[in-house]
C-alpha positions in Angstrom: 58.9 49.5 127.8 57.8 51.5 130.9 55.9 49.0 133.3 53.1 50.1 135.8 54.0 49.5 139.3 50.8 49.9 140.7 49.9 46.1 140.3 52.7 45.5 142.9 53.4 46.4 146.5 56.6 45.9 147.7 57.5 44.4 151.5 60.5 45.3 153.7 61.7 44.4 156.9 62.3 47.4 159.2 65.2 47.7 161.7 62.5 47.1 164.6 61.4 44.3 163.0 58.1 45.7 161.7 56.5 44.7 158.2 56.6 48.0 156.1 54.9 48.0 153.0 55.2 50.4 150.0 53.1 50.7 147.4 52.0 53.5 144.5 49.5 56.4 146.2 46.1 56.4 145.1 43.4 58.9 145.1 41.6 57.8 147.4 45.2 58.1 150.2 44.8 61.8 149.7 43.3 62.5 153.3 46.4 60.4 155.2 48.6 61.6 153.1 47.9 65.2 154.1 47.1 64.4 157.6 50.5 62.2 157.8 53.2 65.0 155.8 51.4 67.4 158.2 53.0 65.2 161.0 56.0 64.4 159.6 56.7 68.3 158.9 56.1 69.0 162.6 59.5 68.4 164.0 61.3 68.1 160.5 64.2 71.0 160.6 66.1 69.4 157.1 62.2 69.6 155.3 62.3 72.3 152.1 58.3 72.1 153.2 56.9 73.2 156.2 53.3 72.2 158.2 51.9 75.5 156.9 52.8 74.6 153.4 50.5 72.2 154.0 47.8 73.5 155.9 47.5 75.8 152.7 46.4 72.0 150.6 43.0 70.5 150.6 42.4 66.9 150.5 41.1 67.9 146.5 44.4 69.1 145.8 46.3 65.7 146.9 43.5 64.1 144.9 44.0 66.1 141.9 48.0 65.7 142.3 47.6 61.8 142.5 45.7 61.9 139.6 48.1 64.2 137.5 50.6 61.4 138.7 48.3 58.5 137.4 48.4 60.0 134.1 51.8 60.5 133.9 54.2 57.6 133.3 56.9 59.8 134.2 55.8 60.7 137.7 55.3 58.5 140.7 54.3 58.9 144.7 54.4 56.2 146.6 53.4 55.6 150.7 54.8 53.4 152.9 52.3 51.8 155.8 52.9 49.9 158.7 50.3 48.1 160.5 48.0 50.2 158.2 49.1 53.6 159.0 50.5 55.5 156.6 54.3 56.6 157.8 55.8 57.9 155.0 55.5 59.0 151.5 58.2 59.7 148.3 57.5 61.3 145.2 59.0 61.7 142.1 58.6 64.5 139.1 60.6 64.5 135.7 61.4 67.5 133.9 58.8 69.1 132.1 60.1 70.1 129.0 61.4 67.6 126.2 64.8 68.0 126.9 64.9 68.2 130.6 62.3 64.8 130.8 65.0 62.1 130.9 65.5 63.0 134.4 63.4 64.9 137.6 63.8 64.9 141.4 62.0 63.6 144.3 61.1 64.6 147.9 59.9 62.2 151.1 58.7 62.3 154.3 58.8 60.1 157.3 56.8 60.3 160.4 59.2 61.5 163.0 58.2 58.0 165.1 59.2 56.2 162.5 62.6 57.6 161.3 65.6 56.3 161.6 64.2 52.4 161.1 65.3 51.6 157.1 61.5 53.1 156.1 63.5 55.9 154.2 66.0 53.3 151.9 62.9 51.3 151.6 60.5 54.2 150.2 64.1 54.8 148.1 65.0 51.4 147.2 61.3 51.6 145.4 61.5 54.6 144.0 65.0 53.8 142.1 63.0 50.3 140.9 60.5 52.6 139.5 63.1 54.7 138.0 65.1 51.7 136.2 62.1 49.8 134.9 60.7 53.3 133.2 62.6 53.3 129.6 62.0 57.5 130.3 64.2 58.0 133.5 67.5 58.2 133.1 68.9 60.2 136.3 67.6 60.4 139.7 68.1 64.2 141.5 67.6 65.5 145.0 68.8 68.7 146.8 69.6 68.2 150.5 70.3 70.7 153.6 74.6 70.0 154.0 73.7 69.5 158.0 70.9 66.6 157.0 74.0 64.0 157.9 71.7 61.2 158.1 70.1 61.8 154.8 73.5 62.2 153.1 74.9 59.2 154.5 72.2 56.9 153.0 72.1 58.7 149.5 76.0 58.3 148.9 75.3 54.3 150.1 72.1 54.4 147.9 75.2 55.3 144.9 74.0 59.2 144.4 76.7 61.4 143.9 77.5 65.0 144.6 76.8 67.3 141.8 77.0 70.8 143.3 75.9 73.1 145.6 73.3 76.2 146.2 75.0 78.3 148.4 72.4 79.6 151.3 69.4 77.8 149.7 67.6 77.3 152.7 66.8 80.5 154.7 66.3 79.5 158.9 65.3 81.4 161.5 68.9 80.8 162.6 70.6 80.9 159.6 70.5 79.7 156.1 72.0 76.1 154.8 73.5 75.5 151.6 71.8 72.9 149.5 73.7 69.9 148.3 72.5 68.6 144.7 72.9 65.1 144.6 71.8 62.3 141.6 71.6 59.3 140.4 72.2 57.6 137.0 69.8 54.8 136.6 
């Protein structure tokens, strides 16, 4: 049976040594949450989102997104903090139809400040906890930018494997990037 995480938070150790803790996104995160992807988006050239994505959200639509999320059992965001400021965020989505629900795909951010210092694999490590102790979820997907070389690199350790690709699924200003569909079997 599909436990609620949102009785527990989960603590990590980062590479600099700093407490980071994760735990399931509430309403009332909404305002950080869109103040802190705003951030993160700034310098972010592998993001699929952009800052004005954002700037195109109120705080009501987080809200109403974390609440569409609460009442799901198949859905999940959580944020990671340290020393109580919100740094990062993942969130997951399952396929909406009957037949496509056993699995879904997840994006995250990470305050630029903040990359590069394990607050990604913990915010993943998480998430795939989620994903195993939900009876629903049986596959884990992502699409990455093939030049994201960091990202990659901790997926394939994380176990995800290489599905496919989208050729030019990312138009640039300088170019496009193919998309790299990665997953998970949990």
């Amino acid at each position: 049976m599909f436990e609620i995480l949102s009785t527990y938070i989960f603590t990590y150790k980062s590479k600099n040594g700093k407490t980071v803790t994760i735990k399931e996104a509430q309403e009332k995160d909404a305002e950080r949450m869109l103040v802190s992807a705003s951030k993160a988006l700034i310098d972010a050239p592998f993001m699929l989102s952009s800052v004005d994505d954002y700037k195109k959200l109120s705080v009501q639509d987080v809200q109403n997104l974390l609440k569409a999320y609460s009442e799901n059992p198949n859905c999940v965001q959580f944020i990671a903090e340290v020393d109580d400021q919100l740094v990062g965020a993942i969130d997951f989505k399952n396929g909406n139809k009957e037949k496509i629900s056993h699995q879904g795909s997840f994006g995250m951010t990470i305050l630029p400040e903040y990359r590069n210092y394990g607050i990604g694999r913990a915010l993943l490590e998480t998430l795939i906890t989620w994903a195993k102790n939900n009876s629903n979820i049986e596959k884990v997907c992502l699409e990455v930018m093939q030049d994201n070389m960091g990202a990659i690199k901790l997926y394939k350790n994380m176990g995800f494997i290489e599905e496919g690709r989208k050729s030019k699924g990312v138009k640039l200003e300088n170019g496009y990037q193919d998309l790299i569909i990665m997953a998970l079997f949990v």
